[in-house]
mmCIF file of the N, C-alpha and C atoms, coordinates in Angstrom:
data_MODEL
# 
_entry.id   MODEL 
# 
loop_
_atom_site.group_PDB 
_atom_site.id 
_atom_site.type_symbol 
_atom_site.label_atom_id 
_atom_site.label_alt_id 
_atom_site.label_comp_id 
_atom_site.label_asym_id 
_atom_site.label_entity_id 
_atom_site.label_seq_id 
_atom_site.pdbx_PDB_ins_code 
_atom_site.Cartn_x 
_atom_site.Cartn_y 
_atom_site.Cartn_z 
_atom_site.occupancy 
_atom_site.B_iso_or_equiv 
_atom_site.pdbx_formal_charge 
_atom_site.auth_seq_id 
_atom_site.auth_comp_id 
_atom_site.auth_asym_id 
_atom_site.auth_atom_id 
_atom_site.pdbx_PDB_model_num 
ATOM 1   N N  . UNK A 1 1  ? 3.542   -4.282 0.486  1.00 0.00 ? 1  UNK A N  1 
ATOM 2   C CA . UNK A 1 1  ? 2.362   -3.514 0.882  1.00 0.00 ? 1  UNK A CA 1 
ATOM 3   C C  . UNK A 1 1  ? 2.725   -2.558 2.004  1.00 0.00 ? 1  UNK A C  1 
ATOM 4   N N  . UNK A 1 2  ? 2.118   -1.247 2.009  1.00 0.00 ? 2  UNK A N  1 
ATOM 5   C CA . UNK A 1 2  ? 2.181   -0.250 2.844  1.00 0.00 ? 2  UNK A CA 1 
ATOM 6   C C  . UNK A 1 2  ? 0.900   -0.031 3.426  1.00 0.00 ? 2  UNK A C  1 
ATOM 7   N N  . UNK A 1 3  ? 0.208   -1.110 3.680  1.00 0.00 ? 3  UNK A N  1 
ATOM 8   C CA . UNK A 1 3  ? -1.108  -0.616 4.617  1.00 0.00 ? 3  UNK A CA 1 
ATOM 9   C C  . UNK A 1 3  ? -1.290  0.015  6.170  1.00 0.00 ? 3  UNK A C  1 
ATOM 10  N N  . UNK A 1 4  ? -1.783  1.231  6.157  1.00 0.00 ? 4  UNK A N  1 
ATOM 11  C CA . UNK A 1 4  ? -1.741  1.642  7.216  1.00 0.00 ? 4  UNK A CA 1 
ATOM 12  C C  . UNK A 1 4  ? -3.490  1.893  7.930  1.00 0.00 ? 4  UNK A C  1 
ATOM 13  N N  . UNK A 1 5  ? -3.491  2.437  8.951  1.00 0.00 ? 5  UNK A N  1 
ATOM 14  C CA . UNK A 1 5  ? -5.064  2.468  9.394  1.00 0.00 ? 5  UNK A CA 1 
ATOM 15  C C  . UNK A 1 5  ? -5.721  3.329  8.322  1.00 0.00 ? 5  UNK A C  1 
ATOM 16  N N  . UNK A 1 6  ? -6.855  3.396  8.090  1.00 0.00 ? 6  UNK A N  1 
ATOM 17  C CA . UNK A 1 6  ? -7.589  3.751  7.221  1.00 0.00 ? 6  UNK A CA 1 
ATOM 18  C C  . UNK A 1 6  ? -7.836  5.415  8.060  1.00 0.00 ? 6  UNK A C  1 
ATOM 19  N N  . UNK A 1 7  ? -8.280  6.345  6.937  1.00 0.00 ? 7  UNK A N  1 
ATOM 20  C CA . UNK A 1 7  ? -7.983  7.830  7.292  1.00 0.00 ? 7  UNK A CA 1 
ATOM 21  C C  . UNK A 1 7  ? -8.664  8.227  5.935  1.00 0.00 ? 7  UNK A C  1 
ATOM 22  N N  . UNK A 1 8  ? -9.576  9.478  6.627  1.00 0.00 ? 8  UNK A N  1 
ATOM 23  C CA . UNK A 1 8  ? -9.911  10.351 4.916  1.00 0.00 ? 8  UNK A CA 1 
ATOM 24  C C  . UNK A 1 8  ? -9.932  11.461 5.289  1.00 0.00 ? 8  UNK A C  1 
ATOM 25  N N  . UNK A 1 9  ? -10.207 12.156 4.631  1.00 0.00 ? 9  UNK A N  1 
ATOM 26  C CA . UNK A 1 9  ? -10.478 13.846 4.648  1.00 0.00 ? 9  UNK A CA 1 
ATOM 27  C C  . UNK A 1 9  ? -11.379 14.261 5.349  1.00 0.00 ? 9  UNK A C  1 
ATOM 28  N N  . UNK A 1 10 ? -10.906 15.254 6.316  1.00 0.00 ? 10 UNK A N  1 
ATOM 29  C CA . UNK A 1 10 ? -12.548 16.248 6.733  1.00 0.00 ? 10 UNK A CA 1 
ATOM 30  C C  . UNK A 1 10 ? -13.083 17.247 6.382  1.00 0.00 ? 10 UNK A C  1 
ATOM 31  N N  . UNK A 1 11 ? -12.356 17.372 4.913  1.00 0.00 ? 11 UNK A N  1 
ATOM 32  C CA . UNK A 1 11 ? -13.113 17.980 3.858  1.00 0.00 ? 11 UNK A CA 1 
ATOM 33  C C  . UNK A 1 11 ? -14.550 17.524 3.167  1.00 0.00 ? 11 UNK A C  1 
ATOM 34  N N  . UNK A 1 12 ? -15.131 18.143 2.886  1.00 0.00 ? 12 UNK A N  1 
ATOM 35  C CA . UNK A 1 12 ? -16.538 17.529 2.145  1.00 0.00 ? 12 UNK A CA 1 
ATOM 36  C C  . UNK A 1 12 ? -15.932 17.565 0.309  1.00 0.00 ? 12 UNK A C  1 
ATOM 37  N N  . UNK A 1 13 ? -16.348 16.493 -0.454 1.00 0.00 ? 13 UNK A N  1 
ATOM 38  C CA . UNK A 1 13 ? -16.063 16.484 -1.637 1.00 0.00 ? 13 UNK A CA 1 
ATOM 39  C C  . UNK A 1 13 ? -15.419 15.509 -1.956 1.00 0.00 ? 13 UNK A C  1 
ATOM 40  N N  . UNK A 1 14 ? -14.434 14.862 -1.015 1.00 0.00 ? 14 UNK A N  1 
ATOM 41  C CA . UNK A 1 14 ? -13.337 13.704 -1.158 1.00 0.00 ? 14 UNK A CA 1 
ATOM 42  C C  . UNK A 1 14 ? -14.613 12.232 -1.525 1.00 0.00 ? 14 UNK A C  1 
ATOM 43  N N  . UNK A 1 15 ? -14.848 12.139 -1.011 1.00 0.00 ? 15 UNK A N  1 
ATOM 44  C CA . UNK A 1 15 ? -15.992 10.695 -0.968 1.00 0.00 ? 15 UNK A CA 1 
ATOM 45  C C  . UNK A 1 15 ? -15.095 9.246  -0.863 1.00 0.00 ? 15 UNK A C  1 
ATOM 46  N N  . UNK A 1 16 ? -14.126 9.379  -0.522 1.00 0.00 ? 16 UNK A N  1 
ATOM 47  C CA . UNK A 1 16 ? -13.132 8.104  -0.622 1.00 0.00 ? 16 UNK A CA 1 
ATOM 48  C C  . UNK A 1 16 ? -12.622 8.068  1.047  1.00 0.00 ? 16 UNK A C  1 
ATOM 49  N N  . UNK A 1 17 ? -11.829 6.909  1.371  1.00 0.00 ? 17 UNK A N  1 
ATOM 50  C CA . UNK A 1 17 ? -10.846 6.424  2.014  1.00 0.00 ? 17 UNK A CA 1 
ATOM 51  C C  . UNK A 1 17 ? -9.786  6.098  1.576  1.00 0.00 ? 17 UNK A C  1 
ATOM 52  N N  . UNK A 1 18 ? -8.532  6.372  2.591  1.00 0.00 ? 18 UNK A N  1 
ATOM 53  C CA . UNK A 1 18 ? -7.086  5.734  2.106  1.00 0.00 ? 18 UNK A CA 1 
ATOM 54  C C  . UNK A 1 18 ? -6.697  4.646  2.835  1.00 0.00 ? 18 UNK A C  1 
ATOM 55  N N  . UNK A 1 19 ? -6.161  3.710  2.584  1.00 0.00 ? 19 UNK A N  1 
ATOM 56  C CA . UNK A 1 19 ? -5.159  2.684  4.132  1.00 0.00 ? 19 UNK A CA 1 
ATOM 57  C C  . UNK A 1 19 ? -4.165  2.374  2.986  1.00 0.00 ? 19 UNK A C  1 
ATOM 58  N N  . UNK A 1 20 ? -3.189  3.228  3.000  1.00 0.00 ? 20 UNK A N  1 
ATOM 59  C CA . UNK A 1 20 ? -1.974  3.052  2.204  1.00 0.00 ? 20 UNK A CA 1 
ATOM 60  C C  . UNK A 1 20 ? -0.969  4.023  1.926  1.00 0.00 ? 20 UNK A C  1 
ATOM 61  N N  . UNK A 1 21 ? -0.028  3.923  2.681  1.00 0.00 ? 21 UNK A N  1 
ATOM 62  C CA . UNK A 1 21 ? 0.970   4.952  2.654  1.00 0.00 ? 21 UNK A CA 1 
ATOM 63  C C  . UNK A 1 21 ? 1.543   5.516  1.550  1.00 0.00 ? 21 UNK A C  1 
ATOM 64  N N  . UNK A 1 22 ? 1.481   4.756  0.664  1.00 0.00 ? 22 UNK A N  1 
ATOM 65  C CA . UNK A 1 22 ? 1.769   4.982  -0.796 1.00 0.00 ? 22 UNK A CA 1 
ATOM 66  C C  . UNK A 1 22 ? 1.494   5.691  -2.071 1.00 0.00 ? 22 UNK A C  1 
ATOM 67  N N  . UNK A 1 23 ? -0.229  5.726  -1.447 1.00 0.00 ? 23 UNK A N  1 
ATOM 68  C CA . UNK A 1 23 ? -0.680  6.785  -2.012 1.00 0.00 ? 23 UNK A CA 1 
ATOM 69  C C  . UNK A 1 23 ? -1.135  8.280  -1.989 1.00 0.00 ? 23 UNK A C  1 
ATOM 70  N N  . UNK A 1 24 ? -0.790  8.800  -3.693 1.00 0.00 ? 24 UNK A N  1 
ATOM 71  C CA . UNK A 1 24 ? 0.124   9.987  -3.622 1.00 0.00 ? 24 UNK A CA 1 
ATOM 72  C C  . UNK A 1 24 ? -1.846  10.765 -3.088 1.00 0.00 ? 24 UNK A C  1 
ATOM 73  N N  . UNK A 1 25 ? -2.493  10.444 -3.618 1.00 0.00 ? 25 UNK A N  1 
ATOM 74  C CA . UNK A 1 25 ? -4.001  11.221 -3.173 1.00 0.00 ? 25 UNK A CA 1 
ATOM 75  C C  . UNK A 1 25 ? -3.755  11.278 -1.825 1.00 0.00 ? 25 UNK A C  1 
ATOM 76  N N  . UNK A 1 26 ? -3.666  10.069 -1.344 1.00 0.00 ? 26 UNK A N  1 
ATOM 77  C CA . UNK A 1 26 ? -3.365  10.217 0.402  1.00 0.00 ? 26 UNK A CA 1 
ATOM 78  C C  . UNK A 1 26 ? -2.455  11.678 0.696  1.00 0.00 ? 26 UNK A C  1 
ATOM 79  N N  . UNK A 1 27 ? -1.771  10.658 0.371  1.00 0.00 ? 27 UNK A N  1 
ATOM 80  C CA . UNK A 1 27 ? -0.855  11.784 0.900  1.00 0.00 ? 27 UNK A CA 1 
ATOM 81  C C  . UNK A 1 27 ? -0.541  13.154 0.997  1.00 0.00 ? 27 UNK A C  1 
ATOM 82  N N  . UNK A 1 28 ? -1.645  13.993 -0.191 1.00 0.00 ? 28 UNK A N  1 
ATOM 83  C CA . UNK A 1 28 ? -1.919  15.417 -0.485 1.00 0.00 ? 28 UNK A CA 1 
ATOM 84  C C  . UNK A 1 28 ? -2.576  15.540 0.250  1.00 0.00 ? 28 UNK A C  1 
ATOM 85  N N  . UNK A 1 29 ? -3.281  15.250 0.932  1.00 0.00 ? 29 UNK A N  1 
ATOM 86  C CA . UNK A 1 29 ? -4.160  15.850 2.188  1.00 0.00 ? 29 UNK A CA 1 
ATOM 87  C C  . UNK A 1 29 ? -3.581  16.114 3.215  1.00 0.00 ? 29 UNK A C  1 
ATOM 88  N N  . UNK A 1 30 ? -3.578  17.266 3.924  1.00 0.00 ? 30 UNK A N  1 
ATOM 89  C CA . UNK A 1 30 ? -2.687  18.020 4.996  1.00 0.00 ? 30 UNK A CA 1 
ATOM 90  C C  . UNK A 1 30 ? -2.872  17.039 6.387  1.00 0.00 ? 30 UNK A C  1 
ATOM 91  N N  . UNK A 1 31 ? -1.913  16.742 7.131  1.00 0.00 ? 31 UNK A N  1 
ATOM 92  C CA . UNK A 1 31 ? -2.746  16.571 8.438  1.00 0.00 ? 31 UNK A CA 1 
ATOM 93  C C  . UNK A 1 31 ? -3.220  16.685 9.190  1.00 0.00 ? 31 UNK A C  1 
ATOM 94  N N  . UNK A 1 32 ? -3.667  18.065 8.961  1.00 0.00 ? 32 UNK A N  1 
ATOM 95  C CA . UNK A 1 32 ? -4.653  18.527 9.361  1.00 0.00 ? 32 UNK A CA 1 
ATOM 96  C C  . UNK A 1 32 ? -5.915  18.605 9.388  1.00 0.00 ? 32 UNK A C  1 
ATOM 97  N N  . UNK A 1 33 ? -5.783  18.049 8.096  1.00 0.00 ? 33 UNK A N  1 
ATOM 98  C CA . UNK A 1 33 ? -7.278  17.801 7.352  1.00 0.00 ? 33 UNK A CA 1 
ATOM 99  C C  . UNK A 1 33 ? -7.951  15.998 7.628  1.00 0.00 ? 33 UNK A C  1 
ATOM 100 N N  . UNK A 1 34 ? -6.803  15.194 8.570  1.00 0.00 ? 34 UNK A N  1 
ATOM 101 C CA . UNK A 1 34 ? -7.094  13.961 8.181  1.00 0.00 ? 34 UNK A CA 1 
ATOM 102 C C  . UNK A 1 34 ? -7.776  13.628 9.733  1.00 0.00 ? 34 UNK A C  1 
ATOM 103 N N  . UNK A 1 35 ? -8.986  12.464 9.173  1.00 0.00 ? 35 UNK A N  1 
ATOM 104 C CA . UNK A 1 35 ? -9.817  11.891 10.067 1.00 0.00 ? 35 UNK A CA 1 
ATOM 105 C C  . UNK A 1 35 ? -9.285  10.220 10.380 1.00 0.00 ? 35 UNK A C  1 
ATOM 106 N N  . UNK A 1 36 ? -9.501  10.018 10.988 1.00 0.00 ? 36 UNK A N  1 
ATOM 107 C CA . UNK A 1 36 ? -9.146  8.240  11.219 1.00 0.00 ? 36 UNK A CA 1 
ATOM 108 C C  . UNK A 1 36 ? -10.506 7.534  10.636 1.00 0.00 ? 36 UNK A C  1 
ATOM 109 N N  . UNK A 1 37 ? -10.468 6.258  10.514 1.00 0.00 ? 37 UNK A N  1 
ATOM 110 C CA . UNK A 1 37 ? -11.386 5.426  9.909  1.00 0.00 ? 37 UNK A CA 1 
ATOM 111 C C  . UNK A 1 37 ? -11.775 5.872  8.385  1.00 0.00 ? 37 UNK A C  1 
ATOM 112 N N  . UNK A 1 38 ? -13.119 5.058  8.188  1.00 0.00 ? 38 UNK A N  1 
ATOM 113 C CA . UNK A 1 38 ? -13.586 4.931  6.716  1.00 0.00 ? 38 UNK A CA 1 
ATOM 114 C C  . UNK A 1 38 ? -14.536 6.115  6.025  1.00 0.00 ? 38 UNK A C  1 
ATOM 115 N N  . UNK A 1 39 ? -15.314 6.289  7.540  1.00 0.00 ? 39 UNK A N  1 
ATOM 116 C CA . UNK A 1 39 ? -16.453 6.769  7.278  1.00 0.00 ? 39 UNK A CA 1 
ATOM 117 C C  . UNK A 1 39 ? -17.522 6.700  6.668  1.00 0.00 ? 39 UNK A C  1 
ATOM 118 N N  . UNK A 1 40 ? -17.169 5.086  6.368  1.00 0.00 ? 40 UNK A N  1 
ATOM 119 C CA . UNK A 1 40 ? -18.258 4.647  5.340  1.00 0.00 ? 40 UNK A CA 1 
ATOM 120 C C  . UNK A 1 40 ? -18.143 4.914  3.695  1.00 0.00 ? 40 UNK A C  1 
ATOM 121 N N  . UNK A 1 41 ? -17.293 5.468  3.642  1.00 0.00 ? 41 UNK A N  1 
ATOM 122 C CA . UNK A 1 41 ? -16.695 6.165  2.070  1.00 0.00 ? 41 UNK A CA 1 
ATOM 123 C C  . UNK A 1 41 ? -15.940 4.873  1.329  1.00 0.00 ? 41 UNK A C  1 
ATOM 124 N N  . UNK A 1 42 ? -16.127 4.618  0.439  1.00 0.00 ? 42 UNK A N  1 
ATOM 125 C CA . UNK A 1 42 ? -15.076 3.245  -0.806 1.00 0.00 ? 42 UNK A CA 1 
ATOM 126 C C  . UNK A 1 42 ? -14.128 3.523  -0.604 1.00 0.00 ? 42 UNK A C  1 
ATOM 127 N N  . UNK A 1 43 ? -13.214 2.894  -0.783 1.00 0.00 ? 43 UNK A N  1 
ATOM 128 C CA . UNK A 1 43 ? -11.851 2.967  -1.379 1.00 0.00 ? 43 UNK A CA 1 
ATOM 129 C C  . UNK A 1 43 ? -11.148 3.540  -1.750 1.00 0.00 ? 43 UNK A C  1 
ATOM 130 N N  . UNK A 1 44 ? -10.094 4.418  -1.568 1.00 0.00 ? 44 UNK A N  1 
ATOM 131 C CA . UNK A 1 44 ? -9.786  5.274  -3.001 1.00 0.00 ? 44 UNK A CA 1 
ATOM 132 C C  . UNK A 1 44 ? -9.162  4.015  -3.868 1.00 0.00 ? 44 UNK A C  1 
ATOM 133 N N  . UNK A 1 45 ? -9.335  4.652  -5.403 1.00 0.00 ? 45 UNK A N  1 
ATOM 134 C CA . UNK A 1 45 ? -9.070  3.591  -6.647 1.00 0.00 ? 45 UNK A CA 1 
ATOM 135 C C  . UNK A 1 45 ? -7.510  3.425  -6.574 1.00 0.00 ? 45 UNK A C  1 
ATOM 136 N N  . UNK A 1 46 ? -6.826  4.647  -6.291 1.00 0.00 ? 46 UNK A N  1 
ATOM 137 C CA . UNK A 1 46 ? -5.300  4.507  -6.219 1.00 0.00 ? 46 UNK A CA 1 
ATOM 138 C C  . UNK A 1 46 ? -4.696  3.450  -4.742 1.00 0.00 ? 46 UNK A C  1 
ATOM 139 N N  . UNK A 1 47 ? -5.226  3.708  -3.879 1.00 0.00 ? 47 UNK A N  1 
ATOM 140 C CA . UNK A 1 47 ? -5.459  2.628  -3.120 1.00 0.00 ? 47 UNK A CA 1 
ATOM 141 C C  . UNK A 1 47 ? -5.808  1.253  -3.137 1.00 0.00 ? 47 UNK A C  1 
ATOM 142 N N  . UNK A 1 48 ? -6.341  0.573  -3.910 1.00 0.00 ? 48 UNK A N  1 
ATOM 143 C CA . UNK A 1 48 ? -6.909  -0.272 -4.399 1.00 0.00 ? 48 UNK A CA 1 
ATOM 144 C C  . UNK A 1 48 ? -6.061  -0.966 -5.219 1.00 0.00 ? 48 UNK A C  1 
ATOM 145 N N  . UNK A 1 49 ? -5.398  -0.074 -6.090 1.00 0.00 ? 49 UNK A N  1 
ATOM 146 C CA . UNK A 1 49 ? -4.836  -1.128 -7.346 1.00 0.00 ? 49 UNK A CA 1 
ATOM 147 C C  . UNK A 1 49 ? -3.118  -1.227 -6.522 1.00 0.00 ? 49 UNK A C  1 
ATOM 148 N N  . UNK A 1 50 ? -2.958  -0.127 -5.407 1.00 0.00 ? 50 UNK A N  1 
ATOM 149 C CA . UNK A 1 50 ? -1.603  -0.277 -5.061 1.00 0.00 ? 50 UNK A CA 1 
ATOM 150 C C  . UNK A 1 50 ? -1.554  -1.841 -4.295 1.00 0.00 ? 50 UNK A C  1 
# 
């Protein structure tokens, strides 16, 4: 497992969270674009099954 702190987009449209280094959705998001925590948003699914 590659769990890391949870982080999503501060884009509008995403509706998910990541905590996983592994994943490739994660990981397309610039870091610029990235927020810390959940925000109350699910899971992402690629996240989930990793």
């Amino acid at each position: 497992m590659a769990k890391v702190a949870a982080f999503r987009s501060k884009l509008s449209g995403t509706g998910v969270h990541h905590n996983d280094n592994r994943c490739t959705v994660g990981n397309n998001i610039e870091t610029y674009n990235r927020v810390t925590g959940t925000g109350g948003l699910p899971l992402c699914k690629t996240c989930k099954d990793l």
